[in-house]
Wavefront OBJ file of the C-alpha trace (Angstrom):
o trace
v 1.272 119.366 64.384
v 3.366 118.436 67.489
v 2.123 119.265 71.014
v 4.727 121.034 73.446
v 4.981 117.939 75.572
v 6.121 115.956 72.635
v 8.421 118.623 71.706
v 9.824 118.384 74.756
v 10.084 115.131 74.778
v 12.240 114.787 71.962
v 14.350 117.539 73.122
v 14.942 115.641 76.515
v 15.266 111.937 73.815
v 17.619 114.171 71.598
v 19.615 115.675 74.531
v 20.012 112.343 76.250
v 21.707 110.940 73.148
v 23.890 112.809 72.408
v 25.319 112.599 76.240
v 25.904 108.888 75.625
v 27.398 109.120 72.554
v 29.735 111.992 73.947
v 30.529 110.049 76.899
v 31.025 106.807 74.801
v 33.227 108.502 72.150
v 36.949 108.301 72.433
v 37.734 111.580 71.207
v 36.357 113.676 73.894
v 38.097 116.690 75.265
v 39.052 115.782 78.776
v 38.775 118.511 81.763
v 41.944 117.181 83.787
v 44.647 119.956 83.897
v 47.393 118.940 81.896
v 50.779 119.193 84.017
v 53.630 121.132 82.443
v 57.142 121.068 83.421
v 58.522 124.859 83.932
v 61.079 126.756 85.023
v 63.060 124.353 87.775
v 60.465 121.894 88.027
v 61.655 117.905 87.851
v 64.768 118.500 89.049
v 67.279 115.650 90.109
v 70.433 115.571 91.797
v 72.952 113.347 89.749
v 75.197 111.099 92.048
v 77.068 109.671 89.256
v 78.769 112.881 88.813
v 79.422 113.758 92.487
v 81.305 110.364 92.706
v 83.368 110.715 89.952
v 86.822 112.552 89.629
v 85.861 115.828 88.145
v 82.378 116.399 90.883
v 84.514 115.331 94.330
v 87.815 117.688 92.557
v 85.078 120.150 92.227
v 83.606 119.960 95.493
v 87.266 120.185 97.149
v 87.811 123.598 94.907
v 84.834 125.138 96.327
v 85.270 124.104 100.259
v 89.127 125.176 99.552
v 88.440 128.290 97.982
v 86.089 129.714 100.867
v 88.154 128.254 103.505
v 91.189 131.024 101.523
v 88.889 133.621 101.590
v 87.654 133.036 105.237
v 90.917 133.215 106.215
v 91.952 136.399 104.147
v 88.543 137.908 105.926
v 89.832 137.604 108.991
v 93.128 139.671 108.990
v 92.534 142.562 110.336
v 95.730 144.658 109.779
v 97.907 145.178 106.939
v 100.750 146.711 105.205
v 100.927 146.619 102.511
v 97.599 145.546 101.843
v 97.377 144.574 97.220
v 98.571 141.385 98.046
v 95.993 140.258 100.626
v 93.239 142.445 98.311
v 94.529 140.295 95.048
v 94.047 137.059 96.738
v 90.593 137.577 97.935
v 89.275 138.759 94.794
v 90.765 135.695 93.572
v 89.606 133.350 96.195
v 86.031 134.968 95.988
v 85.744 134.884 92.455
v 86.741 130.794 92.172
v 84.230 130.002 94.748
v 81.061 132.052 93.365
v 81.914 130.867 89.661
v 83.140 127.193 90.483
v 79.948 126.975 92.883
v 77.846 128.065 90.274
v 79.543 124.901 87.854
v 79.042 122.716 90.507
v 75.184 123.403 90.809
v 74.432 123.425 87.080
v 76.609 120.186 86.354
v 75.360 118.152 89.696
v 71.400 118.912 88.515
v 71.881 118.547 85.073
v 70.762 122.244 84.400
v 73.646 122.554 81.898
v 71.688 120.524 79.735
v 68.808 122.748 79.239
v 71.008 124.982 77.904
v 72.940 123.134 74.398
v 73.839 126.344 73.141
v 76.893 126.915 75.301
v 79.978 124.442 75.266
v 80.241 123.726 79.165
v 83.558 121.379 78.464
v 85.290 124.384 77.192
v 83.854 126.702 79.914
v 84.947 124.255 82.692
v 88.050 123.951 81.264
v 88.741 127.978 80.839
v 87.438 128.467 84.413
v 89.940 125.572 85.824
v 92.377 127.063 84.068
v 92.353 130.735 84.715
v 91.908 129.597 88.825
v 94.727 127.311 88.277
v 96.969 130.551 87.234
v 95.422 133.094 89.748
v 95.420 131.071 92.510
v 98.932 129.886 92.289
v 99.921 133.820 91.622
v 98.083 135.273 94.480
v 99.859 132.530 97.027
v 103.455 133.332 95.989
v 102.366 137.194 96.419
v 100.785 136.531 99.556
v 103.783 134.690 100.553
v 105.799 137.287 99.907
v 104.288 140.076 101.430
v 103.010 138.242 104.803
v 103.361 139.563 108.078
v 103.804 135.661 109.403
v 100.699 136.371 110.826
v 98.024 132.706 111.644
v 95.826 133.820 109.590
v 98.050 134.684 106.394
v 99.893 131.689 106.338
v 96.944 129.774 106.584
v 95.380 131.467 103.585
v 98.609 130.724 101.602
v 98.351 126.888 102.969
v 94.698 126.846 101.367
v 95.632 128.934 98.584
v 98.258 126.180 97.492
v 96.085 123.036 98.093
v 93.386 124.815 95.865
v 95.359 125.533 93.656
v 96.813 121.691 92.996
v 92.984 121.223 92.944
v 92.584 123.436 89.891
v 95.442 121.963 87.775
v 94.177 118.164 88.165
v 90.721 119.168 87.429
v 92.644 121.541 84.216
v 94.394 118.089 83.377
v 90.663 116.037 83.452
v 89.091 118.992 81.811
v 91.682 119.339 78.833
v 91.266 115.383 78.724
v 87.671 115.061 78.396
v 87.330 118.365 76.131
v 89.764 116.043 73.722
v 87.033 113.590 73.620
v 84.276 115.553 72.540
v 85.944 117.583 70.039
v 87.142 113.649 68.841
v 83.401 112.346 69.047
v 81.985 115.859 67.037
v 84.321 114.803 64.376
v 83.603 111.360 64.253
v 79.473 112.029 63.738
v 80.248 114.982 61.448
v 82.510 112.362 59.290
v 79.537 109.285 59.845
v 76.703 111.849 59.004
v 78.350 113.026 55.806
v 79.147 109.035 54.886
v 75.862 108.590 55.670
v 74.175 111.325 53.057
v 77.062 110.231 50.419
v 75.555 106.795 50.702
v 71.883 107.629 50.255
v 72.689 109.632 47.244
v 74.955 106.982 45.601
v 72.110 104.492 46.205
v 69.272 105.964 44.638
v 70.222 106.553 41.140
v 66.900 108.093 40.361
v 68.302 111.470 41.657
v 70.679 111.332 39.461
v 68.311 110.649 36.696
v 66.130 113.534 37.444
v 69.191 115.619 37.217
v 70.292 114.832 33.603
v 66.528 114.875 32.763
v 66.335 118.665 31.718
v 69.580 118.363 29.943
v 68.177 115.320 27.558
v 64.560 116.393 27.063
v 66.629 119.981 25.636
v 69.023 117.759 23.524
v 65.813 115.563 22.228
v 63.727 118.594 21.374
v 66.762 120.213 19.500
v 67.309 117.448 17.129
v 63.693 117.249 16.088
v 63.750 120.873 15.454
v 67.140 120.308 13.606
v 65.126 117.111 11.749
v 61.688 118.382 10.613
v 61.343 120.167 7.089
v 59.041 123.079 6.599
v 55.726 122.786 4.745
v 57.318 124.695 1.657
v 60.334 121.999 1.437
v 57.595 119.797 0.762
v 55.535 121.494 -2.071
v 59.338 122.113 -3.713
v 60.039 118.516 -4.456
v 56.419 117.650 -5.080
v 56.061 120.165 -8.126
v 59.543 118.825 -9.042
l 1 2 3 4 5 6 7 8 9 10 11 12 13 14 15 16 17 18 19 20 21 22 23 24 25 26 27 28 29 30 31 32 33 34 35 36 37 38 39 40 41 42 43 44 45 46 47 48 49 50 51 52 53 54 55 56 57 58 59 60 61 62 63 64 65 66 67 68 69 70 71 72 73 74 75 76 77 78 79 80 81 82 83 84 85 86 87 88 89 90 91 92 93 94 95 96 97 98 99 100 101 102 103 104 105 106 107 108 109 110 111 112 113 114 115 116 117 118 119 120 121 122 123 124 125 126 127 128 129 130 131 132 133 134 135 136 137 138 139 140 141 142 143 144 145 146 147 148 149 150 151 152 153 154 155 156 157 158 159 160 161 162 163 164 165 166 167 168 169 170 171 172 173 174 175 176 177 178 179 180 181 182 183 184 185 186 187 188 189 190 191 192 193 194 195 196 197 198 199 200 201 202 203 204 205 206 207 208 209 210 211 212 213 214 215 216 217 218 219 220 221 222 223 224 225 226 227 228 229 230 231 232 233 234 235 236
């Protein structure tokens, strides 16, 4: 039998090796935290779109917008007083929902979320500003009391709205495009399956297989003669 110092001694010679061999294998579990990307982590501004036509329209919509609705803030007076209140709902409501546009499209957040067409939703948000906007300055220029204040809300009321229709006439434009480009892959992808089906014939094999084994194993049924048939024109 073993003493205890030998028993410990291989425990420390068994220990030992399997340290090295753990420390020497390749698949070891590693300790190091792996990083994870959540919620608005990695974000990136993207300057492409800031310098192109539809970001800088975008930009001027939202400094022209609150500039209308600091100006409608500032009257202090009125009568009557639902053309001044229709404008800066208006003027309020294009800045808070174009800003929001203009944050999602300049980070890139819109494409987290593929569920939602943003083309169309850009275009139905330049659209409906385009209409309001140009409605609540011809009201507002109606009913103004030639006031500084009002006429320069109907000033910035106009210029937005010009802003609006060039950015409907991009939107309408580049919604065009992708509803062209959809079609296009829908057409290539369903080429593309027609052609893998056409060149492997072997799936069209396997379909009439059923149908032939069936038409095989009714003609030998329709073929064979019974055991009695047999005896009959032996005895004959």
């Amino acid at each position: 039998m073993r003493s205890g110092e030998e028993l410990d001694g291989f425990e420390g010679e068994a220990s030992s090796t399997s340290m090295i061999s753990g420390a020497s294998s390749p698949y070891q579990p590693t300790t190091e935290p792996v990083s994870q990307r959540r919620g608005l982590a990695g974000l990136r501004c993207d300057p492409d779109y800031l310098r192109g036509a539809l970001g800088r329209l975008k930009v001027a919509q939202v400094i022209l917008a609150l500039i209308a609705f600091i100006c409608i803030e500032t009257i202090m007076e009125c009568s009557p007083c639902e053309g001044l209140y229709f404008f800066e709902f208006v003027s309020c409501s294009a800045f808070v929902v174009t800003g929001v546009l203009l944050i999602l499209f300049s980070l890139n957040l819109h494409m987290r979320i593929p569920q939602i067409n943003w083309n169309l939703t850009d275009l139905v948000n330049t659209g409906l500003s385009t209409f309001f906007f140009f409605i609540a300055s011809i009201v507002l220029a109606a009913l103004n009391h030639k006031t500084g204040a009002e006429i320069a809300a109907v000033i910035f009321g106009f210029l937005a709205t010009a802003a609006y229709a060039a950015s409907t006439f991009l939107a309408v434009q580049r919604w065009r495009i992708s509803v062209r480009q959809q079609s296009a892959n829908d057409y290539i992808r369903a080429r593309t399956e027609s052609r893998d089906v056409d060149s492997r014939p072997e799936i069209q094999r396997l379909d009439t297989f059923p149908y032939s084994v069936n038409t095989t194993v009714k003609k030998k049924k329709k073929c064979s003669t019974s055991p009695l048939t047999l005896k009959h024109w032996q005895l004959a």
